[in-house]
C-alpha positions in Angstrom: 13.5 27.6 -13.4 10.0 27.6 -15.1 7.1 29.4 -13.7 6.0 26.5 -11.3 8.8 26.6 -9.5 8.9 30.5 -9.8 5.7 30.2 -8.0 7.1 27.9 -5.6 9.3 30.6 -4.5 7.4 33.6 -4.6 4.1 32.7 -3.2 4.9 29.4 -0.9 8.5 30.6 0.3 10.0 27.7 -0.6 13.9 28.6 -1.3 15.4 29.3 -4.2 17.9 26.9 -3.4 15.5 23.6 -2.8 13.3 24.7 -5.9 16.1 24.6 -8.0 17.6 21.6 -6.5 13.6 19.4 -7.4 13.5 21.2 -10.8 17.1 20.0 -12.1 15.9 16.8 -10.6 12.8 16.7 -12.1 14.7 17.2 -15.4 17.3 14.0 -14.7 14.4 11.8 -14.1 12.5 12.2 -17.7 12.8 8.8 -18.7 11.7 6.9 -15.8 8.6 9.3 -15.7 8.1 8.6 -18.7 8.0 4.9 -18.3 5.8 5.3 -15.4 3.3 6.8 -17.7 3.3 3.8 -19.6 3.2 1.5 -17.3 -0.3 4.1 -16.0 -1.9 3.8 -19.5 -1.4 -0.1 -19.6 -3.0 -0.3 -16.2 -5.9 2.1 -17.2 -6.7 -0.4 -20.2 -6.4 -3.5 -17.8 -9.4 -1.4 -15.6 -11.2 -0.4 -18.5 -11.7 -3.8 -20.1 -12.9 -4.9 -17.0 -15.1 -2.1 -16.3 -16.4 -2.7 -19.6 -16.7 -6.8 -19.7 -18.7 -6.5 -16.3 -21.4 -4.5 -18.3 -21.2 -1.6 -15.9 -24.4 0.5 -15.9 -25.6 3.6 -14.0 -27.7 1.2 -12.6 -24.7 -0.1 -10.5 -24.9 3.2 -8.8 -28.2 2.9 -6.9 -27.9 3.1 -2.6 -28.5 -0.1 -0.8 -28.9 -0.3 3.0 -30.0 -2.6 5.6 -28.7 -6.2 5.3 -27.9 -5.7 1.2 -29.5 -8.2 -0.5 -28.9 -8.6 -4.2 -27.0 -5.2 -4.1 -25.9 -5.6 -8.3 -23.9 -2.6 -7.6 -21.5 -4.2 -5.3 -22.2 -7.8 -7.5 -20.2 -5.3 -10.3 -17.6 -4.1 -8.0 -16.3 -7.1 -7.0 -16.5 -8.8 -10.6 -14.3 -5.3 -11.7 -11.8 -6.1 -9.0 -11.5 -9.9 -9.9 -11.5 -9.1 -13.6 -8.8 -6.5 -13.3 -6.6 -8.5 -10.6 -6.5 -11.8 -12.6 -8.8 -13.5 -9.9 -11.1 -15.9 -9.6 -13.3 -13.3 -6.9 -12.7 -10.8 -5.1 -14.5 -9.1 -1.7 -14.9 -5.2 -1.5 -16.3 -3.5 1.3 -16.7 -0.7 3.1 -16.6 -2.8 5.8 -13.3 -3.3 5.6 -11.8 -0.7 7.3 -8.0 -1.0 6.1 -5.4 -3.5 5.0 -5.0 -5.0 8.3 -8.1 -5.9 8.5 -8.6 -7.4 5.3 -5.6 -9.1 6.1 -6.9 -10.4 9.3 -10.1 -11.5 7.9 -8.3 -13.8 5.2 -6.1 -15.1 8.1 -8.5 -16.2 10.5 -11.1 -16.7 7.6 -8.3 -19.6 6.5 -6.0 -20.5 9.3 -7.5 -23.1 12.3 -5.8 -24.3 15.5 -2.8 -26.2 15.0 -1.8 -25.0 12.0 0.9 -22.9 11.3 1.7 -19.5 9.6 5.1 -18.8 7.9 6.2 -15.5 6.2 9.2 -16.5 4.3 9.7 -12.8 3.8 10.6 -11.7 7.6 8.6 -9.9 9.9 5.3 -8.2 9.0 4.4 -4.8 9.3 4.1 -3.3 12.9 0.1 -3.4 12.8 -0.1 -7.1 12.0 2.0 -7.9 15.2 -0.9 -8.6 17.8 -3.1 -10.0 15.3 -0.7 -12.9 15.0 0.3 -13.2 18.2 4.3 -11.5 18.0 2.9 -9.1 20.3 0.9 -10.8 22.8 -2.8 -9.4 22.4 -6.5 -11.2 23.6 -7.9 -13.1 20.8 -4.9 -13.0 18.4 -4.2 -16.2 16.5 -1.3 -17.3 18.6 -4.1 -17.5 21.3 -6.0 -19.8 19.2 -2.8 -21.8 18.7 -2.1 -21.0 15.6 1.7 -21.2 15.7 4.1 -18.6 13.4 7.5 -18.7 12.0 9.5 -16.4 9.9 11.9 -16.5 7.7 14.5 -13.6 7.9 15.6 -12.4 4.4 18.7 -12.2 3.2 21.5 -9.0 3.5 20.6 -7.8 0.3 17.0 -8.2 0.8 16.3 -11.1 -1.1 14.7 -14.1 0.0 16.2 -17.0 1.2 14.7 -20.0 -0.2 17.2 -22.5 1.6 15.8 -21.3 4.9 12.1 -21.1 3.5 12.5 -24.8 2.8 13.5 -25.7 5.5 10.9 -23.4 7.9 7.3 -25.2 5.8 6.5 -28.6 7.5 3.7 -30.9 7.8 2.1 -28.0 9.7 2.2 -24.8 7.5 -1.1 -24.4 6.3 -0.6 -20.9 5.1 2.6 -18.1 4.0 2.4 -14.4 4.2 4.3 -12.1 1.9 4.6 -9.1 2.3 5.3 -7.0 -1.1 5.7 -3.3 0.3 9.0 -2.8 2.7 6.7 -1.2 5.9 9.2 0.1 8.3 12.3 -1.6 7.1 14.7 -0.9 5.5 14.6 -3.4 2.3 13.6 -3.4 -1.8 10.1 -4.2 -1.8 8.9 -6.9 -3.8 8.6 -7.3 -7.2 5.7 -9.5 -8.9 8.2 -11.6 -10.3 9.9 -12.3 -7.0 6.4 -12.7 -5.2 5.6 -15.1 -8.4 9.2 -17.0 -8.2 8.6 -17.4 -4.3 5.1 -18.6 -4.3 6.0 -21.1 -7.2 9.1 -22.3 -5.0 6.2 -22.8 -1.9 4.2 -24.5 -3.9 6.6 -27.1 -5.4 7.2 -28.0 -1.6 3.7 -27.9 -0.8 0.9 -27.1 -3.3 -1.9 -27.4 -0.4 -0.1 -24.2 1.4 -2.0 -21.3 1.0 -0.3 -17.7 0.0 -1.7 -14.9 0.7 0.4 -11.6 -0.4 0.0 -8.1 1.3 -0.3 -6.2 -1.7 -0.9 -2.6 0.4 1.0 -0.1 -1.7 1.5 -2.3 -4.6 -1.8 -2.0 -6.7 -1.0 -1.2 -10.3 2.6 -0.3 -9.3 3.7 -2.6 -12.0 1.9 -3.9 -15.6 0.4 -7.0 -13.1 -0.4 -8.1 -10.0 0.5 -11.6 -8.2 -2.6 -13.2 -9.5 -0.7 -16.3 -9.0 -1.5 -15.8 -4.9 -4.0 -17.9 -3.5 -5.5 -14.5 -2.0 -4.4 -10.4 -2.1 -5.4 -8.5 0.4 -5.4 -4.2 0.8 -6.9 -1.2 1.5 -8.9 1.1 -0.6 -7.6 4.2 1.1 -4.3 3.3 -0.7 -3.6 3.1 -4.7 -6.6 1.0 -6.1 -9.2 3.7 -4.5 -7.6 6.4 -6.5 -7.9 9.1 -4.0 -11.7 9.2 -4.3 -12.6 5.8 -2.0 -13.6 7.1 1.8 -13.0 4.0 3.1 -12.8 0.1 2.4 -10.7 -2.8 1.6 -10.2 -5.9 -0.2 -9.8 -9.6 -0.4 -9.2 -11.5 -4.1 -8.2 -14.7 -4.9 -9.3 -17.9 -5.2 -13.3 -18.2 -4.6 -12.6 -20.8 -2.0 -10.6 -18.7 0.0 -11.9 -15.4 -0.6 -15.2 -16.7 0.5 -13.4 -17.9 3.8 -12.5 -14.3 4.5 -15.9 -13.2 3.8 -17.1 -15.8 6.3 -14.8 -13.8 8.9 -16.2 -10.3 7.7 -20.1 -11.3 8.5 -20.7 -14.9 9.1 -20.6 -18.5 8.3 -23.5 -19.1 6.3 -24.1 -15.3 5.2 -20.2 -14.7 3.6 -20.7 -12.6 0.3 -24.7 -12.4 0.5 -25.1 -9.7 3.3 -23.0 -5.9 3.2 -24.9 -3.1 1.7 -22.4 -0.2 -0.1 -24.6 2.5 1.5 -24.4 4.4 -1.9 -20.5 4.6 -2.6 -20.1 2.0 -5.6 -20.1 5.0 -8.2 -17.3 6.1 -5.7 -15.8 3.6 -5.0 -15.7 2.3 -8.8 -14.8 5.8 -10.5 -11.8 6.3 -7.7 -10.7 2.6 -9.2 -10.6 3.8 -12.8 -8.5 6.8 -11.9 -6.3 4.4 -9.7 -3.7 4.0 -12.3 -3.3 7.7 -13.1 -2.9 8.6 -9.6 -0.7 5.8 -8.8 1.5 6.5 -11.8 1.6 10.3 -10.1 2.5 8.7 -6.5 5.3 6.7 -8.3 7.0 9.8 -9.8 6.9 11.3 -6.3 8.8 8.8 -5.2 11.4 8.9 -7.6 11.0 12.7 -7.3 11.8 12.9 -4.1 14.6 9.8 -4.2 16.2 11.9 -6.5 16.3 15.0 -4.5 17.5 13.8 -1.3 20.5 11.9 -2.8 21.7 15.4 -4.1 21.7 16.5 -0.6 23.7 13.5 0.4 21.1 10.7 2.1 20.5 7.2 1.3 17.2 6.4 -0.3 15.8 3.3 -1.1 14.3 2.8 -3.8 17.3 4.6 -5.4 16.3 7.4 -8.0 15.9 5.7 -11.2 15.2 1.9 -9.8 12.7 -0.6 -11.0 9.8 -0.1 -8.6 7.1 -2.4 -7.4 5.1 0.2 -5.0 5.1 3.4 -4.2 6.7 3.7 -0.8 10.1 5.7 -0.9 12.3 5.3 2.1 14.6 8.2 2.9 17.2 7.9 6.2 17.7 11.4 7.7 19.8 9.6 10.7 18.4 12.8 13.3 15.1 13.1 14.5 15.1 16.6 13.5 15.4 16.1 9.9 13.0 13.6 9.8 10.6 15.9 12.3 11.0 19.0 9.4 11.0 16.8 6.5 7.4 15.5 7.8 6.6 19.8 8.2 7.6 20.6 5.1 5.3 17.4 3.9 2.1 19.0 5.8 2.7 22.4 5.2 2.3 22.3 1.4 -0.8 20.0 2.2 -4.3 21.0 0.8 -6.0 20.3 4.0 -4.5 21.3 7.3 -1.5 22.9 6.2 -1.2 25.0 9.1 -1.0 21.8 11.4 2.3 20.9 12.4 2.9 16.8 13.1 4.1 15.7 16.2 5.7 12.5 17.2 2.6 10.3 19.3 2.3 6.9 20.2 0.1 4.9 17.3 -2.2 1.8 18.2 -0.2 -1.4 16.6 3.2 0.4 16.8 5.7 0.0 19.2 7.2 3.4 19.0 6.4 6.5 18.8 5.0 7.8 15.2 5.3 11.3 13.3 2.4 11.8 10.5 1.9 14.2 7.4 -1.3 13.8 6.5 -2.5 16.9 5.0 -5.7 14.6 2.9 -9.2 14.5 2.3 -9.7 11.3 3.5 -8.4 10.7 6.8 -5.4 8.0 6.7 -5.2 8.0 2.9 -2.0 7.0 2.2 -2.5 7.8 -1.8 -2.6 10.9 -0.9 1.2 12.7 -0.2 2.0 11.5 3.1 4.8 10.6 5.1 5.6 8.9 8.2 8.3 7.8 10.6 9.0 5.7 13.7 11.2 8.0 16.0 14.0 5.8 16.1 17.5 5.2 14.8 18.3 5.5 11.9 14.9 7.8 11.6 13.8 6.8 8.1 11.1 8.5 6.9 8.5 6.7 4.5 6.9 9.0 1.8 3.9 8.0 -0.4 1.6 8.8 -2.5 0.5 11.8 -4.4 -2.7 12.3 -6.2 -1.2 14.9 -9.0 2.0 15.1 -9.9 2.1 19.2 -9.6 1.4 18.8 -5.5 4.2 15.9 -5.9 6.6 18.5 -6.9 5.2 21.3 -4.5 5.0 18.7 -1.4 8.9 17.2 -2.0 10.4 20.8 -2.8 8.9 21.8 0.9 10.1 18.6 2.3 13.6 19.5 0.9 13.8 23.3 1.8 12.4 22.3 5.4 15.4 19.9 5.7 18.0 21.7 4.2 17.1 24.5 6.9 18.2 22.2 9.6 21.7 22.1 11.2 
């Protein structure tokens, strides 16, 4: 062992055993790390270029308040977003207080009563279930009679386009796709297959609108589905970079996005009104860093894939798999490994470390929910965290990772707390 992992031992009391165990592992996985380093220094270019072609100044950085008129430093923002998605516009806000709701703002922004909703991709994660109606909730779009089908995917997790065909009618006005896995237990989608799907929806349909969940996707891969009629995530995930306090994101097509923005403030006002409050130097520097720390987060994943196949579990992505986010799904099949494995998480944490995570009951989730959060910025899910619904087959979901040294430290724990377990 080198001296990191020495000082793994020595001064964290992480076993010998376990440190060994995420060293020789580190060692297997050279090559795909160093391919996620490539694919990291492509995406920095992408962000540059557009960081550069919007003529960013420290101008950009001044605080706006109120109702945010001609606020150039959110104008520059948006145009970097857009530029470095492959969009025709993009809204980012503070306002937006996570994925689902940027999600929610681009599907009532679009949809209208009668129409119908189809995700040709199965169900969508557990927080979007009472905003469409799955779950019946006041004032979700089911209520407005907006009607939903899904499409379930095949065994092997891909999609089934003979049962997609046949689900679009007349009717569907807009499909969902989901590209992370959320609490299942499936690959998550590549931009090809997101690309290959939407082009099979539109060859049916080119009026149906696609809008893609890309939460846990940003700059996971060389592009993003710029194909989409609209993306949608959360800057407390990969394209804040760790350094984002809060906010999320709609781009797309103009025409759309500017529906969403409709649904954010009002018809009439859309992208005109939201002041920043001061975070665009922020929020802008934590998107520059975005593909370093998300090339971190996706040797984490690996990392840890790697590691907990040694000691005999079933991971998914497997260690050396082509990856399109960086969610890694490990199933522990007791609820004590997956309690210690979300310890062992949160104990090598740089902010409450001496918390220990309990199973609680979550709003949008229909179980219980265990959480390793140890981060700066509550909820930040670029940050190493892990999670699990306290059900069978208890599959935890790690993520994130802002350096690749706490990676190391945070998985080793994990491990060690695990292998402790009887």
């Amino acid at each position: 062992m080198n001296d990191f992992y020495s000082y793994l031992t020595d001064e964290f009391g992480v076993s010998r055993e376990a440190a060994e165990l995420v060293s020789q592992t580190e060692n297997d996985l050279r090559d795909y790390f160093g391919c996620a380093d490539e694919t990291a220094a492509y995406n920095q270019l992408k962000v540059l270029n557009a960081m550069r072609r919007s003529r960013l100044s420290d101008s950009h950085f001044l605080f706006a308040s109120g109702y945010g008129y001609n606020d150039a430093g959110r104008d520059a923002l948006e145009s970097v977003y857009a530029d470095a998605f492959g969009t025709e516009a993009a809204l980012v806000r503070p306002q937006l207080i996570s994925g689902t709701h940027a999600l929610t703002c681009a599907l009532f922004g679009c949809l209208r009563p009668g129409d119908e909703l189809l995700s040709p991709v199965g169900k969508p994660y557990d927080t979007l279930e009472a905003v469409i109606g799955i779950r019946p909730r006041s004032g979700s779009l089911a209520e407005y009679g907006i009607v939903y089908k899904q499409v379930e995917l095949n065994e092997d997790g891909s999609v089934d386009f003979e049962g997609v065909a046949r689900g679009i009618t007349k009717k569907t006005k807009m499909a969902t796709i989901q590209r992370s896995k959320g609490y299942a237990w499936r690959p998550s989608l590549t931009v090809r297959q997101i690309e290959e799907l939407i082009s099979f929806i539109k060859n049916i349909d080119p009026n149906i609108i696609c809008l893609v969940d890309n939460c846990y996707g940003e700059f996971a891969e060389k592009s993003e589905s710029s194909c989409a009629d609209l993306l949608a995530g959360s800057l407390i995930k990969n394209p804040g970079g760790g350094l984002a306090p809060c906010g999320g994101y709609v781009a797309g097509k103009k025409e759309f996005v500017e529906l969403a923005a409709d649904r954010l403030t009002s018809p009439g006002l859309s992208y005109e009104v939201g002041p920043t409050l001061g975070m665009t130097r922020t929020l802008l520097q934590g998107f520059f860093l975005a593909p370093q720390i998300v090339g971190s987060a996706m040797k984490c994943a690996a990392l840890a894939a790697g590691a907990f196949e040694k000691l005999g579990y079933e991971t998914l992505p497997k260690p050396s798999d082509a990856r399109s986010d960086i969610v890694q799904a490990i199933k522990l099949l007791t609820p004590e490994r997956a309690l210690a494995f979300c310890k062992g998480i949160q104990s090598a944490a740089p902010v409450d470390s001496f918390a220990t995570p309990l199973p609680a009951p979550m709003p949008g989730y229909d179980s219980e929910i265990i959480m390793a959060s140890g981060s700066f910025t509550q909820g930040s899910s670029i940050e190493l965290s892990a999670d699990a619904p306290m059900k069978e087959p208890y599959i935890v979901y790690m993520q994130g990772g802002l350096t690749f040294a706490h990676a190391k430290a945070g998985v080793a724990n994990a491990a060690d707390s695990v292998m402790k377990v009887k």
